[in-house]
OpenMM code with the backbone's topology and positions (N, CA, C; nanometers):
from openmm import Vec3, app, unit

residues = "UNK UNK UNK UNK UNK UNK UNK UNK UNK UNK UNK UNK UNK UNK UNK UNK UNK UNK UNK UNK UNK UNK UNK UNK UNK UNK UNK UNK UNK UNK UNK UNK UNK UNK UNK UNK UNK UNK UNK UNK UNK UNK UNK UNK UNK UNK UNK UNK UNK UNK UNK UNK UNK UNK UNK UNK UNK UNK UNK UNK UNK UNK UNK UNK UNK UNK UNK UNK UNK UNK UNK".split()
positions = [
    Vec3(2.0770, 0.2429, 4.9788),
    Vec3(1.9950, 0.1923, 5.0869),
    Vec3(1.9518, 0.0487, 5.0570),
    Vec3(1.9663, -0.0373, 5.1425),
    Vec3(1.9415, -0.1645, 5.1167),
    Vec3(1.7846, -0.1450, 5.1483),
    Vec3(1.6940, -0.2709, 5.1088),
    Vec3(1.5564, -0.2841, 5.1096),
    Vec3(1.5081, -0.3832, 5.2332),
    Vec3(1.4207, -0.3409, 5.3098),
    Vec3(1.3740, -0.4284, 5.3985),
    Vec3(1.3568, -0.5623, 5.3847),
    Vec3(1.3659, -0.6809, 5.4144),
    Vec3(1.2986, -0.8034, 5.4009),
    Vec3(1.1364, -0.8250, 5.4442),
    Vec3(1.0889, -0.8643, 5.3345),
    Vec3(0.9501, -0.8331, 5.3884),
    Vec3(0.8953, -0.9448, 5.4350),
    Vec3(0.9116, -0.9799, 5.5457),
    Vec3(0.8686, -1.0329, 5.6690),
    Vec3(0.7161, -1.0298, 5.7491),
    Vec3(0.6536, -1.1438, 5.7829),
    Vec3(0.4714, -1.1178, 5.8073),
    Vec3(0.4830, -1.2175, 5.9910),
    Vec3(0.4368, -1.2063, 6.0945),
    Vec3(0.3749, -1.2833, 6.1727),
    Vec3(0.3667, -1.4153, 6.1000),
    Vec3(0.3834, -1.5549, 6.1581),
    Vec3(0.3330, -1.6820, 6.0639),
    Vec3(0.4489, -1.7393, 5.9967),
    Vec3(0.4990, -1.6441, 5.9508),
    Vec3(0.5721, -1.7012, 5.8659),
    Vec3(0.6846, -1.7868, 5.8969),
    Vec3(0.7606, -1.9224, 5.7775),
    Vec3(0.8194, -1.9877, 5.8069),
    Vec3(0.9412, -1.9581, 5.7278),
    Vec3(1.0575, -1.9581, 5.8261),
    Vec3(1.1818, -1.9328, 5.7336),
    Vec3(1.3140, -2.0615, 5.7497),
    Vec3(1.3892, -2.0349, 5.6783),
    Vec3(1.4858, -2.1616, 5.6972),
    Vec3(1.6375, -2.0595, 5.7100),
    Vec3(1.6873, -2.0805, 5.8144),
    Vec3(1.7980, -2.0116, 5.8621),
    Vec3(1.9436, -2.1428, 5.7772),
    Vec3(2.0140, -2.0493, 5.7601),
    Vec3(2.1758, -2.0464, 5.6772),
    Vec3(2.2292, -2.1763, 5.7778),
    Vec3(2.2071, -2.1692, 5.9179),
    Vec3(2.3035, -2.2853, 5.9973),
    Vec3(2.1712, -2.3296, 6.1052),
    Vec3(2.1862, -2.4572, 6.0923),
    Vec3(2.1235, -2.5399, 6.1800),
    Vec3(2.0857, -2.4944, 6.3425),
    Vec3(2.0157, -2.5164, 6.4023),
    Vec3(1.9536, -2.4434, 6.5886),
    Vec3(2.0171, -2.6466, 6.5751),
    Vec3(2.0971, -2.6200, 6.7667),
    Vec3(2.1898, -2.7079, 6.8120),
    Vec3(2.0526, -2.8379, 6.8031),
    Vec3(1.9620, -2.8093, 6.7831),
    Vec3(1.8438, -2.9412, 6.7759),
    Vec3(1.8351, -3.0254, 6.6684),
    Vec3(1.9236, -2.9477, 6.5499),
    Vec3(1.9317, -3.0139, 6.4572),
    Vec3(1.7960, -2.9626, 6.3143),
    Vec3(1.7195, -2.8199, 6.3831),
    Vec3(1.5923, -2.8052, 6.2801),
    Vec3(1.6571, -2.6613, 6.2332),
    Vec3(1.6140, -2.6288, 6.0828),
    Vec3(1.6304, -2.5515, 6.0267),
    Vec3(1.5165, -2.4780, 5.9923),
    Vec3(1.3963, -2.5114, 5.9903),
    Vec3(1.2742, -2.4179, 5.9973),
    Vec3(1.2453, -2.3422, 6.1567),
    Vec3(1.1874, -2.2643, 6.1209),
    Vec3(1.1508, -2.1016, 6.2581),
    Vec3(1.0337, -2.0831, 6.1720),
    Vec3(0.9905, -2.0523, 6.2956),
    Vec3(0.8201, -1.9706, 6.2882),
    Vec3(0.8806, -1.8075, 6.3084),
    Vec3(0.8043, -1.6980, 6.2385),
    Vec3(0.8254, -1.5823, 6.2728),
    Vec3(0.7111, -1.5231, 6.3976),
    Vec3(0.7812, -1.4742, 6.4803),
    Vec3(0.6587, -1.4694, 6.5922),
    Vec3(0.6471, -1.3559, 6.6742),
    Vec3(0.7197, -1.2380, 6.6095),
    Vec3(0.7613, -1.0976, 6.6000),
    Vec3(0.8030, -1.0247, 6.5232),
    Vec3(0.7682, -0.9413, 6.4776),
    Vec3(0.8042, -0.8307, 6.3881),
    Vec3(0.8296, -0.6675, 6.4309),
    Vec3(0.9195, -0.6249, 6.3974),
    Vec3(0.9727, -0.4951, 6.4420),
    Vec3(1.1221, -0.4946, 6.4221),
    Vec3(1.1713, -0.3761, 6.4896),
    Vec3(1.2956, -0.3655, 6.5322),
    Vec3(1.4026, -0.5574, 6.5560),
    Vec3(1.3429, -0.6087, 6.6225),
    Vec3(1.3818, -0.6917, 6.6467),
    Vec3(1.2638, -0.8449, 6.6091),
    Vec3(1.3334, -0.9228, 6.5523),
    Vec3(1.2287, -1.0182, 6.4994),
    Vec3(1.2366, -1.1380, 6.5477),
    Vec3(1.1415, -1.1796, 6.6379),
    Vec3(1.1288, -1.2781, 6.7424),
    Vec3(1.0772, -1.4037, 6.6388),
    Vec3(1.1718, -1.5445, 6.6519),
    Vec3(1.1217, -1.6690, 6.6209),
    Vec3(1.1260, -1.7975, 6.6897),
    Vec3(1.0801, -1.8616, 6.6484),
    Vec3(1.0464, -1.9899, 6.7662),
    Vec3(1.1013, -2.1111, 6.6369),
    Vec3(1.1594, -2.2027, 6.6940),
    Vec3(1.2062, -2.3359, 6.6475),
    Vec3(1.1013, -2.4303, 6.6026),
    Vec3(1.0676, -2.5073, 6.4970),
    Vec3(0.9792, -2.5756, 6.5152),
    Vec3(1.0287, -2.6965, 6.5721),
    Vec3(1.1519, -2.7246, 6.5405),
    Vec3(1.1812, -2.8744, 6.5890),
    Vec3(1.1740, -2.8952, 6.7431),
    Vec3(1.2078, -2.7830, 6.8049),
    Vec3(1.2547, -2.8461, 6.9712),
    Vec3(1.1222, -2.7144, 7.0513),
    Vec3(1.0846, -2.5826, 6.9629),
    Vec3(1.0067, -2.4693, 7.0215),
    Vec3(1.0919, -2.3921, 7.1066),
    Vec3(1.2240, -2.3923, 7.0734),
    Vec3(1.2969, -2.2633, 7.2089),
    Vec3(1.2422, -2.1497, 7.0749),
    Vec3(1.2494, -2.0148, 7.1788),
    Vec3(1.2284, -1.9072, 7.1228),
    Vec3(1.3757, -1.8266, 7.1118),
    Vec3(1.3982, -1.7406, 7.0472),
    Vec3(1.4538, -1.6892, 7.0223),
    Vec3(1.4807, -1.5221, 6.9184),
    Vec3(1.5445, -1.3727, 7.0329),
    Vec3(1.4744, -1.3080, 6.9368),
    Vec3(1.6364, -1.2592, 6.8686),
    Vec3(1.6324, -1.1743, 6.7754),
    Vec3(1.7052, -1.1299, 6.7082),
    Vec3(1.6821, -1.0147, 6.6547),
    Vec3(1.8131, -0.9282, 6.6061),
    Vec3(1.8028, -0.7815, 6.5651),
    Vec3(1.7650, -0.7979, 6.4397),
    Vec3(1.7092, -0.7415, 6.3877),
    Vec3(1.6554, -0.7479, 6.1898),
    Vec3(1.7770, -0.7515, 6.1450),
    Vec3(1.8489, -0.7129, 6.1452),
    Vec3(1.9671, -0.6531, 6.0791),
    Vec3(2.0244, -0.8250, 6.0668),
    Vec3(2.0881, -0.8301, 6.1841),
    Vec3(2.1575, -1.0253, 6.1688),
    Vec3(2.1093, -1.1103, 6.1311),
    Vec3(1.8883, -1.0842, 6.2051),
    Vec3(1.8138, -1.1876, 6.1191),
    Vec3(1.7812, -1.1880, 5.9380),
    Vec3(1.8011, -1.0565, 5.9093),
    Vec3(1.8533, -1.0513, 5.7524),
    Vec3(1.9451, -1.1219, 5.7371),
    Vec3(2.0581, -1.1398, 5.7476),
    Vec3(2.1907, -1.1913, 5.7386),
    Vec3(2.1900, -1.3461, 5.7421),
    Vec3(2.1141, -1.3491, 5.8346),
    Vec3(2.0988, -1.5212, 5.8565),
    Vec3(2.0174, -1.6384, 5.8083),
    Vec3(1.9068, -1.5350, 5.7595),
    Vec3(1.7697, -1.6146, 5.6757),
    Vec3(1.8257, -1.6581, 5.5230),
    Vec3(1.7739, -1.7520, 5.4652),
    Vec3(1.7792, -1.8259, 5.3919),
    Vec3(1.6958, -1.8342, 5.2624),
    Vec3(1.5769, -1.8239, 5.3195),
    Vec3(1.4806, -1.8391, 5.2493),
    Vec3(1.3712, -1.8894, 5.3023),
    Vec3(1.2498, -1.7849, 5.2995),
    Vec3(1.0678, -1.7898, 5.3303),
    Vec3(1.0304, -1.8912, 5.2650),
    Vec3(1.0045, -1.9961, 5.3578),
    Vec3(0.9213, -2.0958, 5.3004),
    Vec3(0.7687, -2.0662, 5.2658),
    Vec3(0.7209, -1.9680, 5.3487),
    Vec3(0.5976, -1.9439, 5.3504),
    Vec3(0.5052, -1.9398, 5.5004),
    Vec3(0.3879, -1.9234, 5.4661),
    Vec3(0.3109, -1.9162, 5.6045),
    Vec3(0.3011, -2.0278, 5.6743),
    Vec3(0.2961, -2.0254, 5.7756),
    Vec3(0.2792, -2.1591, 5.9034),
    Vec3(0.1683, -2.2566, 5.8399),
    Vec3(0.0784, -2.2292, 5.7540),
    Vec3(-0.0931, -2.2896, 5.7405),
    Vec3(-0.0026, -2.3285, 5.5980),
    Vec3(0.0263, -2.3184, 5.5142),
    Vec3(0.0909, -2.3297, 5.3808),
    Vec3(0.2154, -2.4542, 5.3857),
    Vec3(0.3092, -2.4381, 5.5029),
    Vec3(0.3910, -2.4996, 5.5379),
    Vec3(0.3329, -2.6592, 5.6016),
    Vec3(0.2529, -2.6332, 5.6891),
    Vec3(0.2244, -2.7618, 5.7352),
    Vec3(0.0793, -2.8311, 5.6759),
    Vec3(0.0467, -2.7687, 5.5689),
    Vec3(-0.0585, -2.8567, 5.4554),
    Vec3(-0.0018, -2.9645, 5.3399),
    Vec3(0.1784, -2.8596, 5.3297),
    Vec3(0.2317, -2.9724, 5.2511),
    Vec3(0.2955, -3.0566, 5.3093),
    Vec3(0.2496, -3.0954, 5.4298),
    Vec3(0.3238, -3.2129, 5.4938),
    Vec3(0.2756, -3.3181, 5.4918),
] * unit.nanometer
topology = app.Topology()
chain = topology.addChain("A")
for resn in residues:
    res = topology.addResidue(resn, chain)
    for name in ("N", "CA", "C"):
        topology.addAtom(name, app.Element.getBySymbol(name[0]), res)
């Protein structure tokens, strides 16, 4: 059995291939079955099945408040 990704509301992730805007950070802005995120660069939303959004994530940068303090 593979292990869930443990995934929170807030959170910021960096997806494997670029959104056509050219940004690689997403806000997480749903959790469940299907895990809804929003772009930070351009804000389209976008939701996805856990399963692909496993597949596609990269790596948790961290929470939205964490993310944009080190800016």
């Amino acid at each position: 059995m593979v292990p869930i990704l443990e995934i929170h509301l807030g959170d910021v992730v960096q997806m494997r291939k670029p959104h056509p805007c050219g940004g690689y950070r997403w806000e997480v802005t749903r959790v469940g079955a299907d895990i809804g995120i929003r772009c930070l660069t351009c804000g389209r939303r976008v939701m996805l099945p856990r399963d692909r959004f496993e597949k596609q994530v990269k790596r948790i940068l961290g929470s939205i408040s964490e993310v944009n303090n080190g800016e």
